[in-house]
DRENTI-471770 format. One record per residue (C-alpha): residue number from 1; x, y, z. Coordinates in steps of 0.02 Angstrom, whole numbers. Each point is the difference from the previous one (the first is absolute). Layout:
N
{zami NUM, {X, Y, Z}} ...
This chain:
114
{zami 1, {0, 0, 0}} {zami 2, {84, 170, -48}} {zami 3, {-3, 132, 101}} {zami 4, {-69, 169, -102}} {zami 5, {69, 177, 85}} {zami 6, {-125, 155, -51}} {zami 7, {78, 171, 43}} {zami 8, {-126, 110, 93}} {zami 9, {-65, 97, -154}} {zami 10, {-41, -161, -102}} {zami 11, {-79, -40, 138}} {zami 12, {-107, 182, 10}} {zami 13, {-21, -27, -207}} {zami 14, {-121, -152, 11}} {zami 15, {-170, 43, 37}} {zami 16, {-72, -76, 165}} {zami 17, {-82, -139, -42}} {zami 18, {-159, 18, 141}} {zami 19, {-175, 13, -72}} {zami 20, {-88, 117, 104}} {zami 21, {-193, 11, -62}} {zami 22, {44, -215, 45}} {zami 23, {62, 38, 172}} {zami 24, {-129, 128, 19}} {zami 25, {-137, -131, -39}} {zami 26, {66, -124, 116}} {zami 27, {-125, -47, 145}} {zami 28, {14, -83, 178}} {zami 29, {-64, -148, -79}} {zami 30, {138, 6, -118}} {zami 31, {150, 21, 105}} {zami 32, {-87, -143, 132}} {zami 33, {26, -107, -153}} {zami 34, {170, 39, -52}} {zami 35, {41, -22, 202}} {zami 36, {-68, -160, -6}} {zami 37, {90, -70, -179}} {zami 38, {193, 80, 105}} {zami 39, {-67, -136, 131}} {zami 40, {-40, 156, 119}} {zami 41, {-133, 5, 118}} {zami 42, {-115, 145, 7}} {zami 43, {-83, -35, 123}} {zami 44, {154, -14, 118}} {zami 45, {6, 136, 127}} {zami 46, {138, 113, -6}} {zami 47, {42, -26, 188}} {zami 48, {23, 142, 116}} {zami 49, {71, 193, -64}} {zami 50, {165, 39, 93}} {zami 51, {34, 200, -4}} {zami 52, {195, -16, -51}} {zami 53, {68, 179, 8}} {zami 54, {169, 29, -76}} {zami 55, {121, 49, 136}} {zami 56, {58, 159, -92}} {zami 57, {-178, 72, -15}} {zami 58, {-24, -19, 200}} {zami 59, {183, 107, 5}} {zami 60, {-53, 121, -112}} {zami 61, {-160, 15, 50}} {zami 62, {77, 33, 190}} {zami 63, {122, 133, -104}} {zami 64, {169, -124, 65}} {zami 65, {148, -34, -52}} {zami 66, {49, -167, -13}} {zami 67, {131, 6, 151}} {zami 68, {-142, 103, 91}} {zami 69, {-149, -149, -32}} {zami 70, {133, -131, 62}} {zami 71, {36, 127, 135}} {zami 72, {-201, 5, 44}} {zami 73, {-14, -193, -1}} {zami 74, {143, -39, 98}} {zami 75, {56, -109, -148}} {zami 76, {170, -5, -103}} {zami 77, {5, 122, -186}} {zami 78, {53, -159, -78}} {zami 79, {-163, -72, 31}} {zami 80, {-100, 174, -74}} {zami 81, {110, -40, -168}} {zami 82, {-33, -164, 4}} {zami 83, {-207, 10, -2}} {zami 84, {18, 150, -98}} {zami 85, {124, -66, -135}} {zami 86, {-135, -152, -8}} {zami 87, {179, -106, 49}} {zami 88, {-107, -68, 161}} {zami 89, {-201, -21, 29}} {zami 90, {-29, 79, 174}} {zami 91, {-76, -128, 122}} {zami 92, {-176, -14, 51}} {zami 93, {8, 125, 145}} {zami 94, {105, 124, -99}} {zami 95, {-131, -10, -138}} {zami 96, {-138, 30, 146}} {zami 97, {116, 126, 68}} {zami 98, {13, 104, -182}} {zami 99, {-185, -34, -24}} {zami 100, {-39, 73, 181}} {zami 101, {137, 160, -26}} {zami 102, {-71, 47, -181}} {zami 103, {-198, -11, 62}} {zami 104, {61, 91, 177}} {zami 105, {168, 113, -39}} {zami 106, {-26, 48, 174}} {zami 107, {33, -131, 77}} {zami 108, {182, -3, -67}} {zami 109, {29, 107, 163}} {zami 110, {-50, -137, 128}} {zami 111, {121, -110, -65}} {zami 112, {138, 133, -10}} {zami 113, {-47, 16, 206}} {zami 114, {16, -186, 24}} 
């Protein structure tokens, strides 16, 4: 199987290839379908909705540095870079904690007295 390379602006020369009065026309009954032919289930629930907030929108939100959020959560800068550099997934309670800071910024100032 050979491999073909397409520079970017071959690429941008080819029309897309999406028919939209087709995708427009589409109904639920349609998509259920075409879930069930992938071997998808649509009736499968979805399961809960966890609020993951991205750790640099709590520290800009808060109007931090990085050194100054690690500072505030009594945690090392490496760790700040790591969530925010998407090298490392904060744990559960750091997600709770980032969920709870960027609903409450207020409360950032309880844990900086703790």
């Amino acid at each position: 199987m050979a491999i073909v390379r397409k520079s970017l602006d071959e690429l941008m020369a080819n029309p897309p290839s999406v028919d939209h009065a087709e995708l427009a026309a589409t109904t639920e009954a349609d998509i259920r379908r075409h879930m069930i032919e992938d071997g998808q289930n649509p009736d499968a629930s979805t399961g809960p909705f966890e609020l993951v907030v991205p750790a640099n929108i709590v520290r800009e939100k808060l109007g931090l540095s990085q050194e100054g959020f690690a500072r505030a959560l009594h945690i090392p800068i490496g760790t700040i870079r790591n969530w925010e550099q998407n090298r490392v997934t904060p744990d559960p309670a750091a997600r709770a904690l980032l969920a709870i800071l960027y609903r409450r910024p207020d409360a950032i100032n309880a844990i900086r007295a703790a």
